[in-house]
matplotlib code that plots the C-alpha trace (Angstrom):
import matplotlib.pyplot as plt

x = [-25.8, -28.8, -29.6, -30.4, -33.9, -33.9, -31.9, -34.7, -37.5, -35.9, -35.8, -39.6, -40.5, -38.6, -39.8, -43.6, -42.8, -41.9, -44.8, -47.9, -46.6, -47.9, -50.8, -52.4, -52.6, -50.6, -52.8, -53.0, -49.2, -48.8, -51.0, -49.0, -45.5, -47.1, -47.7, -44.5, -42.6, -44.6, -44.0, -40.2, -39.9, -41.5, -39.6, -36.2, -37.2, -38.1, -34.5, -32.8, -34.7, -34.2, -30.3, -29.6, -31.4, -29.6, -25.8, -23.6, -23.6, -27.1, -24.8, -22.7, -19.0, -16.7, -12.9, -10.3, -7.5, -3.8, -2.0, 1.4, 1.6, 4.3, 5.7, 6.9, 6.0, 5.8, 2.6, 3.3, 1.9, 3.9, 7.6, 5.6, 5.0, 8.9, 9.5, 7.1, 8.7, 12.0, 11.5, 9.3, 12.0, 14.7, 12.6, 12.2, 10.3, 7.5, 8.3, 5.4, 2.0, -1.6, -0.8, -3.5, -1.5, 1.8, 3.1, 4.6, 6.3, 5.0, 8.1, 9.2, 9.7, 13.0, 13.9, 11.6, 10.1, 11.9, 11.4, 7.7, 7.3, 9.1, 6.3, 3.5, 5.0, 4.0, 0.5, -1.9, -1.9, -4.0, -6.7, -10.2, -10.0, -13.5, -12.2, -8.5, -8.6, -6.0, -4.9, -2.9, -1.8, -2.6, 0.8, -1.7, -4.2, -5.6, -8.8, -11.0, -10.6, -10.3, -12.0, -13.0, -13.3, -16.8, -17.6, -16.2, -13.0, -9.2, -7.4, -4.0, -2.1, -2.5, -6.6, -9.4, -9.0, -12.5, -13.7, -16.5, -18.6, -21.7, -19.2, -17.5, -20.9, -21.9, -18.7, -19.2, -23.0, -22.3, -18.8, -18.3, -14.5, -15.4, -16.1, -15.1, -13.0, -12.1, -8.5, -7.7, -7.3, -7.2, -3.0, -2.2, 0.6, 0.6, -2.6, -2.5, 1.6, 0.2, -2.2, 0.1, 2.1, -1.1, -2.6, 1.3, 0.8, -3.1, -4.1, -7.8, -10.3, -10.1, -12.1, -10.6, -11.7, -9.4, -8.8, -6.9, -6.7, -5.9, -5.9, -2.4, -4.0, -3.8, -7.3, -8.7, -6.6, -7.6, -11.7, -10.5, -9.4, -12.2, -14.6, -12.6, -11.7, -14.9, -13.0, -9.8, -9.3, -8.6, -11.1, -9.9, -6.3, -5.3, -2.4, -0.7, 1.3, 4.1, 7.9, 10.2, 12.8, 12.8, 16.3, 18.9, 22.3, 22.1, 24.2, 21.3, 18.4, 19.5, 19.5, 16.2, 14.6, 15.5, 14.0, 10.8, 10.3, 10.9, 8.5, 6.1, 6.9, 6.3, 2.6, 2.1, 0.3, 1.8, 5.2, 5.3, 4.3, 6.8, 9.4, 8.2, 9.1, 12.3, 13.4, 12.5, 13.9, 17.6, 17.5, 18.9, 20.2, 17.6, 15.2, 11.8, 9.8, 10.7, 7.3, 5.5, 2.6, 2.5, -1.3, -1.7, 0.4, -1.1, -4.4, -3.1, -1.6, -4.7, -6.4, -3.6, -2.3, -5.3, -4.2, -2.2, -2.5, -1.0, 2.6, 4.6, 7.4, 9.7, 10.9, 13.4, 14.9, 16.3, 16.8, 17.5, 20.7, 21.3, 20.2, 22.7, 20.9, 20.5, 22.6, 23.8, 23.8, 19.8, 17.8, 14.2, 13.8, 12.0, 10.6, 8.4, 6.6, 3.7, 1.1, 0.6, -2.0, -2.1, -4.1, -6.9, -5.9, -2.0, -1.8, 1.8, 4.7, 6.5, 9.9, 11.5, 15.0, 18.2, 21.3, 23.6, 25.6, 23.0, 22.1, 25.1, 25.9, 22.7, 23.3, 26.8, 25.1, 22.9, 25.4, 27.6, 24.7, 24.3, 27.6, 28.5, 25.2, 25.8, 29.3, 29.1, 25.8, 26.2, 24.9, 27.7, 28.0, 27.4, 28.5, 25.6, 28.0, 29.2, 26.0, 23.6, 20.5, 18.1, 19.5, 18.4, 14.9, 12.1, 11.3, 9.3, 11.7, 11.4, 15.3, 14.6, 17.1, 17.5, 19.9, 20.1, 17.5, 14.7, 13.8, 15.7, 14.0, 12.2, 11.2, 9.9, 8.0, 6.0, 6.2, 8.6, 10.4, 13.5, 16.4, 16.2, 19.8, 18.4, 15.6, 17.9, 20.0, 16.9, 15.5, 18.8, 19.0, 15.0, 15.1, 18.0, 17.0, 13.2, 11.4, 9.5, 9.1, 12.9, 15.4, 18.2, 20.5, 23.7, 27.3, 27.9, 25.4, 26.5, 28.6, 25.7, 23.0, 21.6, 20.1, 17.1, 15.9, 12.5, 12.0, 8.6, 6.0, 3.7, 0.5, -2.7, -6.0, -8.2, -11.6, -11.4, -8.8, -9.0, -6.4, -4.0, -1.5, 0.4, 4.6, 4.0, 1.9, 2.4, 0.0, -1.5, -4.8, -6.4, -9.5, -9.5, -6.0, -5.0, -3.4, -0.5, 1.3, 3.1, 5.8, 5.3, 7.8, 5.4, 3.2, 6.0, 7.6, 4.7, 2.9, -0.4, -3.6, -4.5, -6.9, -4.8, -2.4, -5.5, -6.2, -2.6, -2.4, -5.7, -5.3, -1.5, -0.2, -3.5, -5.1, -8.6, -9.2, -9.1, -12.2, -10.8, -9.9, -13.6, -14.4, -11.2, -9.5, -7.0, -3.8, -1.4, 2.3, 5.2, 9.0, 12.6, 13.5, 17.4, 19.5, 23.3, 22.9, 22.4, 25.6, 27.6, 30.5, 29.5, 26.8]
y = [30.2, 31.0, 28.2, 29.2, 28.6, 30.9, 34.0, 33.7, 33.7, 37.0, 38.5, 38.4, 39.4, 42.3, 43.1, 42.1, 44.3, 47.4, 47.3, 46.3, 49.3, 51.5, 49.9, 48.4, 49.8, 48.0, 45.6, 43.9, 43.9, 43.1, 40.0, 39.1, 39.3, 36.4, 34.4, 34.1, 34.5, 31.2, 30.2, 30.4, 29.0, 25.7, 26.0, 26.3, 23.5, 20.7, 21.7, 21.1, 17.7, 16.7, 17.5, 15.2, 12.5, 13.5, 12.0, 14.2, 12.4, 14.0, 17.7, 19.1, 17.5, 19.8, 18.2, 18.8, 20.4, 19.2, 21.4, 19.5, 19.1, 21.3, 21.4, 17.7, 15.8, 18.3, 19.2, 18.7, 15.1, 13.9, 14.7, 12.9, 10.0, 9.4, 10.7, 7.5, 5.0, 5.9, 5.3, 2.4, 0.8, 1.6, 0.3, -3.1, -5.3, -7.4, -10.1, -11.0, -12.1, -11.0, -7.6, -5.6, -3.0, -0.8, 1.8, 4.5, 7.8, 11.4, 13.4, 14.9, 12.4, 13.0, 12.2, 9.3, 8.7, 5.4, 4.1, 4.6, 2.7, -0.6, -0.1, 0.1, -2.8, -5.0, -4.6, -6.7, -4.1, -6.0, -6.7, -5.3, -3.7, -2.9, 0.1, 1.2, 3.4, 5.6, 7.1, 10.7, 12.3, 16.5, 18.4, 21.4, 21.5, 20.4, 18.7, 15.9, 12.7, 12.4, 14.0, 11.8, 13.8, 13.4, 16.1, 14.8, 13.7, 14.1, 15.2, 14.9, 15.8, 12.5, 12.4, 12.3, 10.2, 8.4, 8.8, 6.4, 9.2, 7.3, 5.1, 8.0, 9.5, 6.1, 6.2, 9.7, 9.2, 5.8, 6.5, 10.3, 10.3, 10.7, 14.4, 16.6, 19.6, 21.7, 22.6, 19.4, 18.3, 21.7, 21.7, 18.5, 16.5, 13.5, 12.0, 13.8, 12.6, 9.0, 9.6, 9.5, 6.4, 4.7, 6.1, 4.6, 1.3, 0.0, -1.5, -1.7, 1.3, 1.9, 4.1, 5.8, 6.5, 9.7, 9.9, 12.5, 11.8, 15.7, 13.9, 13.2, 10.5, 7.0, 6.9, 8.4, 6.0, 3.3, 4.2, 4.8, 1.2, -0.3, 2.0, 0.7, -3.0, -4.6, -3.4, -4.9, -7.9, -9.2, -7.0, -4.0, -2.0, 0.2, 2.9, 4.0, 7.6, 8.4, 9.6, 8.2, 10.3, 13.9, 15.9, 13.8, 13.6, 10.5, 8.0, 8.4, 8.3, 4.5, 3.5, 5.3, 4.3, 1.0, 1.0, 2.3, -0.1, -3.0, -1.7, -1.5, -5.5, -6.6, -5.6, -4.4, -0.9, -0.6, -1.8, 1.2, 3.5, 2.8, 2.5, 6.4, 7.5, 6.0, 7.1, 10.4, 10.1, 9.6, 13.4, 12.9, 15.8, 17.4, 14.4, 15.9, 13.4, 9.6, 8.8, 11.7, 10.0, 7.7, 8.3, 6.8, 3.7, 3.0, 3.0, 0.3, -1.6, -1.6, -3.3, -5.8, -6.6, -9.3, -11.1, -13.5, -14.4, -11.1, -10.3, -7.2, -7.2, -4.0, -3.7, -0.9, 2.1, 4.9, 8.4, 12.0, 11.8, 8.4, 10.7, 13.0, 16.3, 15.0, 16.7, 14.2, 17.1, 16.3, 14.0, 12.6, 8.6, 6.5, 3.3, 1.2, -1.6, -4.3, -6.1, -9.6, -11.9, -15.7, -17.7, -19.3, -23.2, -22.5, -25.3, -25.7, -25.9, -29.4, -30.8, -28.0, -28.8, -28.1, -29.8, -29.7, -27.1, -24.6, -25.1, -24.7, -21.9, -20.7, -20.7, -19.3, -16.1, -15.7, -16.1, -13.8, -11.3, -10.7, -10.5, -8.1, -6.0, -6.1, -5.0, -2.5, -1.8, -3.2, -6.2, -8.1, -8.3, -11.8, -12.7, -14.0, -15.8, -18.1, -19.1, -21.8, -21.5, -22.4, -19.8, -17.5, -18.1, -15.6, -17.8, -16.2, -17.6, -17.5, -17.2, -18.3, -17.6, -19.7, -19.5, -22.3, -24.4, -21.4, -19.0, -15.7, -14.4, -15.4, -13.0, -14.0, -12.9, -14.7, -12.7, -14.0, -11.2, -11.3, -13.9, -16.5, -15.4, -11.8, -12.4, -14.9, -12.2, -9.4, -12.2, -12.6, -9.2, -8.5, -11.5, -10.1, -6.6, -6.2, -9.0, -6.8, -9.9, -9.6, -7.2, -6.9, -9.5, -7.9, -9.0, -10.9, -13.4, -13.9, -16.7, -18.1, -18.6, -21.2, -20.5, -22.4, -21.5, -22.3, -21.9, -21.2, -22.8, -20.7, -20.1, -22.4, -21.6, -24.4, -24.8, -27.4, -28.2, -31.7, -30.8, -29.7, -32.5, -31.7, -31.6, -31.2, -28.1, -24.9, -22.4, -19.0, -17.4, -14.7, -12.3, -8.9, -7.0, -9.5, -12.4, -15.1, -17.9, -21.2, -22.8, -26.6, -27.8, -26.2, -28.8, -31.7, -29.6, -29.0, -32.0, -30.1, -31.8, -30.3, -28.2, -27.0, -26.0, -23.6, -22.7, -20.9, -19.3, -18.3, -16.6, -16.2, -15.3, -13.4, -11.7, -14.0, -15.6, -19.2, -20.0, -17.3, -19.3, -21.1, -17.7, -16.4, -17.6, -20.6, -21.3, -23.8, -24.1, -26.0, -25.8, -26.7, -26.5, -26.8, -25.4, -24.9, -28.0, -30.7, -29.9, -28.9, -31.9, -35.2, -34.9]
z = [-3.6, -5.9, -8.4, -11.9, -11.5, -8.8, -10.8, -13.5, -11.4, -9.4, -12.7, -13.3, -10.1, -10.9, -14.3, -13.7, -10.1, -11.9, -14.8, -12.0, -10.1, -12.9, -13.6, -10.6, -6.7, -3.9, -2.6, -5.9, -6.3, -2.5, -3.3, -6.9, -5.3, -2.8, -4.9, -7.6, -3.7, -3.0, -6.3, -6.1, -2.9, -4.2, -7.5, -5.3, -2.7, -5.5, -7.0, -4.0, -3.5, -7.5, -7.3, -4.0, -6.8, -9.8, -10.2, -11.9, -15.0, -16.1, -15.7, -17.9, -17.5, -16.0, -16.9, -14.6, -17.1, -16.5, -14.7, -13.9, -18.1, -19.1, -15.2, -14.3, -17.7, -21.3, -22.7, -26.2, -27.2, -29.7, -26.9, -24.2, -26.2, -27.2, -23.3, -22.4, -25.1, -23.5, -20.3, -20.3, -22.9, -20.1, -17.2, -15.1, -17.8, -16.4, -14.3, -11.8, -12.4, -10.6, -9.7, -8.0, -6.3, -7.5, -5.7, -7.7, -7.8, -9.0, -9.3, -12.8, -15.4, -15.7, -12.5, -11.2, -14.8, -15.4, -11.9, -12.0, -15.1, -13.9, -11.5, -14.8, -16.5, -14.0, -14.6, -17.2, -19.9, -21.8, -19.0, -18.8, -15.6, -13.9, -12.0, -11.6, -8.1, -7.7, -4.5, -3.9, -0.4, -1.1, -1.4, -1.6, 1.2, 4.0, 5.1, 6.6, 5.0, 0.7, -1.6, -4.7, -8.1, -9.6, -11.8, -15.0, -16.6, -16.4, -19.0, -20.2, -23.5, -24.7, -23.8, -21.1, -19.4, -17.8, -14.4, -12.9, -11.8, -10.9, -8.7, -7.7, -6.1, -4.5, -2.1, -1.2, -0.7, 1.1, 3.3, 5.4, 4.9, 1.0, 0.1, -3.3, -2.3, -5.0, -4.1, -3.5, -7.4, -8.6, -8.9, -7.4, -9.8, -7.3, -9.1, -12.1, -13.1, -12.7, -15.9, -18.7, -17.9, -17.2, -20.7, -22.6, -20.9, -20.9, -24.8, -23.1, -22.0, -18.3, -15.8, -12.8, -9.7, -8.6, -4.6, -3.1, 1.2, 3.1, 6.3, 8.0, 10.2, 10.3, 11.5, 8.2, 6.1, 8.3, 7.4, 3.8, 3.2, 4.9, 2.1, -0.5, 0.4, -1.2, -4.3, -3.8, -5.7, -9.3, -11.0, -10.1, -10.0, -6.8, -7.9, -5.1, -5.7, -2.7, -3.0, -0.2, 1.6, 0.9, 0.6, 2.7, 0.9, -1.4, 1.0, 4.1, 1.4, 0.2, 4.0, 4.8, 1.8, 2.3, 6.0, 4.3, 1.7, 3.9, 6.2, 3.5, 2.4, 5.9, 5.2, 8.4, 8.9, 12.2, 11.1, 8.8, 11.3, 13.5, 10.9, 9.8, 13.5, 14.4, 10.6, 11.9, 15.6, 13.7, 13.0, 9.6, 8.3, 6.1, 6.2, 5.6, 5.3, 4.3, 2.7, 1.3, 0.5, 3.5, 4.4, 0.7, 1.5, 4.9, 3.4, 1.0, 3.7, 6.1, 2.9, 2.3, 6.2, 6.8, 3.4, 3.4, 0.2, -1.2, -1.8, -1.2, -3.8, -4.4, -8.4, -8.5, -6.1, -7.2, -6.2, -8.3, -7.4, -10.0, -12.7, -15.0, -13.4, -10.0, -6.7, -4.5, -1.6, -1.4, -3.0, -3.3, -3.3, -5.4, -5.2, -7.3, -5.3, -6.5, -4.7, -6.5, -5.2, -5.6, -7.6, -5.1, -6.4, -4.9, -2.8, -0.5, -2.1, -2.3, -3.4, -1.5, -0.2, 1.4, 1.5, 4.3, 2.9, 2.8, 6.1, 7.2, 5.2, 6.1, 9.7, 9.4, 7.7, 10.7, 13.2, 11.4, 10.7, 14.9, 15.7, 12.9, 13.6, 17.7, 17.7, 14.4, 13.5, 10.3, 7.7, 6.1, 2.7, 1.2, -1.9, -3.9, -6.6, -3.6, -2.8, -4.2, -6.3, -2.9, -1.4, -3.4, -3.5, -2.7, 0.1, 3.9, 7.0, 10.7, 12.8, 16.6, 19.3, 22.4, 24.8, 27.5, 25.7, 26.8, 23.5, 23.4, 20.7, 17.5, 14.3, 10.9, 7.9, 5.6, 2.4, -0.3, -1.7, -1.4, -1.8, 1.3, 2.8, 3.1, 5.0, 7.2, 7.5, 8.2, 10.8, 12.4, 13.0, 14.2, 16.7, 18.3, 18.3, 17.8, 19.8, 22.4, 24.5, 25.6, 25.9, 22.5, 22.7, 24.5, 22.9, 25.7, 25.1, 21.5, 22.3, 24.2, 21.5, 19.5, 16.3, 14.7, 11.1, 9.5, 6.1, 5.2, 2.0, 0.8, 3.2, 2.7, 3.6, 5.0, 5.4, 7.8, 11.0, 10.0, 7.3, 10.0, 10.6, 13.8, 13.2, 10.0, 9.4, 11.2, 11.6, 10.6, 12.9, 11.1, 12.1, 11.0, 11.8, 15.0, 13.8, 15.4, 14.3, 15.7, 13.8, 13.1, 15.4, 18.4, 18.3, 19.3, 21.4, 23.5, 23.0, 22.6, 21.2, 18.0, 19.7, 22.7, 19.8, 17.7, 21.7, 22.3, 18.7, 19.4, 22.7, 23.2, 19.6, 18.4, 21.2, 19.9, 23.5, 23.5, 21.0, 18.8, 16.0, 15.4, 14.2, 11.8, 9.1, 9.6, 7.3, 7.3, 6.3, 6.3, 7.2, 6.8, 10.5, 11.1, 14.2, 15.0, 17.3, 14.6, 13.1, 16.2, 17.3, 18.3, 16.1]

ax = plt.figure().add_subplot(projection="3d")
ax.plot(x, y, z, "-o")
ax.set_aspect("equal")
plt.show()
């Protein structure tokens, strides 16, 4: 396309063209056209060179207008500002600390308005955020990796809203999966219906950086976090926009919801994915998709997964069928998930205990959790007013099976989300059915196992392996996304030296080889260990 400098220029040579005609022969006008064609040429080349320079914030701004106002939120300023005061009022108030991550819906504000701003209320309002990056999958269009809008600011009905434009260039100059495609932000609500609740809740000036990914590719998200993870951390705020399940009746959308959001807790990128296919190899009827913006979450995840000091935490679930308007026939979930990360000076927790009773009853919920699970496919209810205040505690747990004395199977999770007997009674049901180091757990067998539960301290990195202090500690081998574990009791069960024991993580658990660890990152825990056999008879 012809720059203005170029249009100009091709208007004199016209003009001057038609009045030398008349006045001079054609060798001089041969020889004038040369040079303002030479002259043009050099003009157009130095534009071309001074524009790959210039950043777009010597241009004029071009805003990108709001197109979902008056669609999925109204456009009248004064009725979205009681809308926001509503739902915020009527939403999760804030109850974690550190957040550097939500993950929140885009549907109409009527429908998944409320759960999206539990999500917002979880963030410091009242910090000075460097950068707040927020990331969209395209409903509209397809293409190669994200585009990043750069040539000037949202806008809303309650304001622009600043974009970070000379950022904004540097990760498209520096990273190929960055691009700007027009139709990519031109009517996309996913980014845009994040604006408003973001404009309610902040009391500080904020600039965005507005990523929307066209790939449907794990490979692309996968290249997208590792442009953006030099920016994750306390300075900055990642925005996350994805639905879940799309149009199954509202019963199969609180199971595969569920599935999802559990998926996205474990903080494993290829958890998720795996999660995403067998939700879809159930053939639910009318399932579309169960994460609409999934390419959007996997990015966050392949950001998060090598962190152990982050934590998943899901605030609230809902789907349009729990509002007054909703149908039940087909639905669209929503969840509203944070990412919190701890202070560095955490240290392991200590003072943590459990009686006998809650061992016991603690083992009795796993025991009942497989054989209910085996013989129905189904998670008995517990009832939470029976149980003690240790129980539940957002506590990370590890269940191990073994079955004539030799392991069976053994699943765990470090992130503390969730009450302790749930993720006993998630464990129970992964070790029997999920370790892909044996086959499930038949019902035969049930009658035949032992169960051993570990409950888990936060994680501790060390600088040193002299803090390690073997039966005590267990530990956590981290180097990019392979990582493995050994549970404290490892070490006196195996009588390793303290190296043998780094050696096996290292090689067995992680994939590292057997030097592996000298070169990752090294945490250490500790655990409540207790199995069925200290309190069987004779004991």
């Amino acid at each position: 396309m012809l720059s203005l400098t170029d249009i100009i220029l091709y208007i004199c040579i016209s003009s001057f063209t038609k009045y030398f005609i008349m006045i001079t022969n054609k060798a001089k006008l041969l020889s004038l056209l040369l040079i303002f064609l030479f002259a043009v040429n050099c003009s157009s080349q130095h534009q071309k060179k001074q524009d790959q320079k210039q950043d777009n914030t010597s241009r004029i701004l071009i805003n990108r207008k709001a197109t979902a106002a008056g669609r999925f939120y109204t456009s009248n300023p004064v009725e979205l500002r009681s809308t926001l005061k509503k739902l915020f009022a009527d939403a999760i108030p804030k109850k974690t600390n550190n957040v550097v991550a939500i993950i929140s819906p885009h549907a109409g504000y009527a429908f998944s308005g409320e759960v999206a701003a539990s999500a917002y209320n979880q963030i410091d309002k009242e910090k000075n955020y460097e950068n707040i990056f927020i990331i969209a999958s395209s409903h509209c269009t397809s293409f190669y990796g994200a585009s990043i809008y750069s040539l000037g600011n949202y806008e809303t009905p309650l304001g622009d809203v600043s974009v970070n434009i000379p950022l904004a260039i540097k990760l498209k100059q520096e990273n190929d999966v960055f691009t700007y495609n027009t139709e990519a932000h031109k009517n996309e609500h996913s980014l845009e219906n994040q604006l408003p609740l973001l404009q309610y809740i902040m009391e500080t000036k904020f600039h965005i950086i507005p990523i929307v990914i066209g790939s449907q590719s794990a490979d692309v998200s996968e290249k997208i976090a590792e442009a953006l993870k030099p920016y994750f951390n306390e300075n900055n705020l990642f925005i996350i926009s994805s639905d879940f399940s799309h149009y199954p009746k509202y019963e199969d959308a609180n199971v595969v919801d569920k599935n999802t959001a559990d998926a996205i807790c474990r903080n494993s990128p290829d958890y998720l994915i795996e999660t995403l296919r067998k939700n879809e190899e159930h053939n639910i009827r009318n399932l579309a998709t169960s994460l609409c913006g999934w390419t959007s979450v996997l990015s966050l995840l392949y950001m998060t997964s090598d962190n152990p000091d982050v934590e998943i935490i899901p605030v609230q679930y809902k789907n349009s069928g729990d509002v007054a308007i909703g149908d039940k026939d087909k639905v669209v979930g929503y969840y509203s998930i944070v990412v919190t990360k701890k202070n560095k000076d955490e240290g392991l927790e200590t003072g943590f205990f459990l009686n006998n009773n809650e061992k016991i009853k603690l083992l009795e919920i796993a025991r009942e959790t497989i054989t209910t699970y085996l013989l129905d496919k189904k998670t008995p209810f517990v009832a939470e007013n029976e149980l003690s205040d240790n129980l539940l505690l957002h506590c990370g747990a590890f269940v191990t099976l073994n079955k004539d004395h030799r392991l069976r199977g053994c699943i765990g999770r470090f992130t503390a989300d969730i009450a302790l007997y749930k993720v006993i009674q998630e464990m129970s049901i992964a070790a029997a059915t999920q370790d892909r180091r044996f086959p499930n757990v038949s019902t035969k067998e049930i009658e035949m196992l032992e169960i051993e539960i570990s409950v888990l301290t936060p994680l501790k990195k060390i600088e040193s392996i002299d803090e390690i202090e073997m039966g005590k500690h267990g530990i956590y081998i981290k180097k990019g996304y392979a990582s493995g574990t050994f549970l404290p009791q490892v070490a006196t069960e195996t009588g390793w030296s303290k190296e043998e024991f780094l050696g096996h993580c290292a090689r067995d658990k992680a994939g590292l080889g057997w030097d592996g660890w000298r070169e990752a990152d090294i945490y250490i825990y500790e655990a409540v260990v207790f199995s069925e056999h200290e309190f069987s008879e004779g004991k």
